[in-house]
N, C-alpha and C positions, 0 to 999 in steps of 0.2 A: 400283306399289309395293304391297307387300302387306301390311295392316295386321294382328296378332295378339297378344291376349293372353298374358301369360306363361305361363300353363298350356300353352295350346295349343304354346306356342315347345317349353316343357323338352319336352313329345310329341311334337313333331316336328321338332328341332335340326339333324338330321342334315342332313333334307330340306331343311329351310330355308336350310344353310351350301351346298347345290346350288344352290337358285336365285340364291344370290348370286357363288358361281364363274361363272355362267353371264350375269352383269352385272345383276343382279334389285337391288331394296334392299327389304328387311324394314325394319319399324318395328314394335317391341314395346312394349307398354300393359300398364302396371299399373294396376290399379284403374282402368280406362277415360283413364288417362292418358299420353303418348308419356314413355317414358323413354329408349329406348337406336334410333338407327336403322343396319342393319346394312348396309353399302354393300362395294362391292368394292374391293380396296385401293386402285385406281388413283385414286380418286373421294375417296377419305380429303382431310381438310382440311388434317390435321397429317401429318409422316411421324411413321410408327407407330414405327423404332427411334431416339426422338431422345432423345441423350446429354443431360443434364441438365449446366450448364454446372461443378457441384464435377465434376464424372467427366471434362470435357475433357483430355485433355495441356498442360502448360504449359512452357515452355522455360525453363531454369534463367538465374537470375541470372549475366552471364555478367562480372565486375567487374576489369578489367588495370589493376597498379600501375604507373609508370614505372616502377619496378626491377624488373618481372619475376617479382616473387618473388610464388607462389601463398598463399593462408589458410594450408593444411597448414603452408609454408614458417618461416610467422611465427611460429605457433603453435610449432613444435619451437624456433626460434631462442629465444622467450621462455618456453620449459618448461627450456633447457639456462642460460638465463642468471641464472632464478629461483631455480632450485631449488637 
């Protein structure tokens, strides 16, 4: 593992995003402290494109009257017998 300061990181980014295609893990220090460590995806803890569960697909309510007749249905029946 190859420990470096964020200065040295933002100077040399590029290099460093090599050793870790290459199966390396960086760990960068701020103020002599680990804040971020750069690992290859595979090695990732979490996966990296996870849908947040408001963004899932959900399946619509799907609700059958014995008479067959749909929302829309009722809705024109009791707009034509209201109004």
């Amino acid at each position: 593992m190859h420990t470096l300061p964020l200065s040295e990181f933002r100077a040399n980014a590029s290099a460093m995003l090599d050793l870790v295609e290459r199966g390396e893990r960086v760990r960068i220090l701020r103020h002599g402290r680990p804040v971020a460590d750069l690992v290859p995806v595979g090695e990732a803890a979490e996966p990296v494109a996870r849908v947040p569960r408001w963004k899932q697909p959900i399946e619509p309510l799907q609700l059958v009257r014995p008479d067959g007749r749909t929302g829309a249905q009722l809705i024109i029946d009791e707009r034509e017998r209201g109004a």
